[in-house]
C-alpha positions, 0 to 999 in steps of 0.5 A: 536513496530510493524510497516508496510513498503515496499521498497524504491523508493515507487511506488503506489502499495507499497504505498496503501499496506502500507495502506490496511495492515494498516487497516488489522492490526490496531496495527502496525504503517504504516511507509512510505518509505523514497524515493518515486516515484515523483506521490507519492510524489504529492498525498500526498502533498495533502492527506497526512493529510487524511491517517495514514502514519508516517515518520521515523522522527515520529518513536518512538526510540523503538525495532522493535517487529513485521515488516510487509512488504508489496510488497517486500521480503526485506529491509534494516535494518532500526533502531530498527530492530535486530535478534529478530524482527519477519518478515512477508512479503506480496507480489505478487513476488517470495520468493527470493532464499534465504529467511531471516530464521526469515520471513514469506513469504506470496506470490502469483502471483497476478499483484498487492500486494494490490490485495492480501490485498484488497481480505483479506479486502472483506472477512472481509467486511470491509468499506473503505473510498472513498480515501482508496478506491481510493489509493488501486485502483491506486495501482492496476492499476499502477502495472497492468497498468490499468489491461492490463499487461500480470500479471494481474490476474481475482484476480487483475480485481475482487479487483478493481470492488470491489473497484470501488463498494466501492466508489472510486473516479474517478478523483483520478484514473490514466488516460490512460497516466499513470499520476494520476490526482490529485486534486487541490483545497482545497474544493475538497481535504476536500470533499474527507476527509469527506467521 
């Protein structure tokens, strides 16, 4: 089995990486985190019907062939897992210190891990749903904050126009206060699902 996962106390840029890797690389399972930031929690109340996530409660009981994790170096070992399971990690941190000897690590300084993702999806030219697009935006922002953070990069600028030219939608993205406004009606929560 080979799944996709990131680090507890999920924030967004954790979140739309899962997704992004998940549309990179189709054959893992994208498997969330069990704690997430409250904002998360809120999004997925109501898009989680819309997007490809799993829980742990969901895995199967299988061998862990393959973990990719995204937007963090490490996590604790999670069921399934042992000495054989291969590790990729992409991340815009710094390779820790002590790297696992069984991980590959592909880092660079970017603002946000789904900038990184994002630019992997342009090349290939994929499309993306206005809600993938919207999720993988707000996880730019929320770690650029809102592409003002001394980290941002032109990287991080260039993969949100990308995203905004792929139809994001703008009442999904998070407002000067920090808080994503999220939809609250089920006719609004369907129209996105429809394209």
């Amino acid at each position: 089995m080979k799944i996709i996962t990131s680090h507890e106390r999920t924030d967004m840029d954790a979140l739309a990486s899962i997704y992004a890797a998940s549309l990179l690389h189709p054959e893992h399972l994208p498997l969330l985190p069990n704690n997430m930031n409250r904002n998360l929690r809120e999004f997925l109340a109501l898009y989680r019907d819309a997007l490809p996530f799993v829980t742990r409660r969901e895995l199967p009981s299988r061998h862990i062939a393959e973990l990719l994790l995204v937007d963090t170096p490490t996590i604790a070992p999670m069921r399934g897992m042992n000495e054989r399971t291969a590790i990729r990690v992409i991340d815009h941190h710094p390779v820790p210190a002590k790297p696992a000897p069984n991980a590959v690590y592909e880092s660079d300084r970017v603002g946000a891990t789904t900038t990184l993702l994002m630019e992997r999806i342009h090349a290939r030219g994929m499309t993306l749903t206005k809600l993938g697009a919207s999720l993988m935006l707000m996880g730019i922002y929320e770690d650029t904050g809102s592409l003002s953070y001394l980290t941002t990069t032109s990287r991080d600028v260039q993969a949100a126009a990308w995203l905004v030219a792929a139809g994001r939608t703008i009442w999904l993205t998070p407002t000067a206060t920090g808080r994503t406004p999220l939809l609250a009606t089920r006719s609004s929560i369907d129209a996105v699902n429809r394209t």
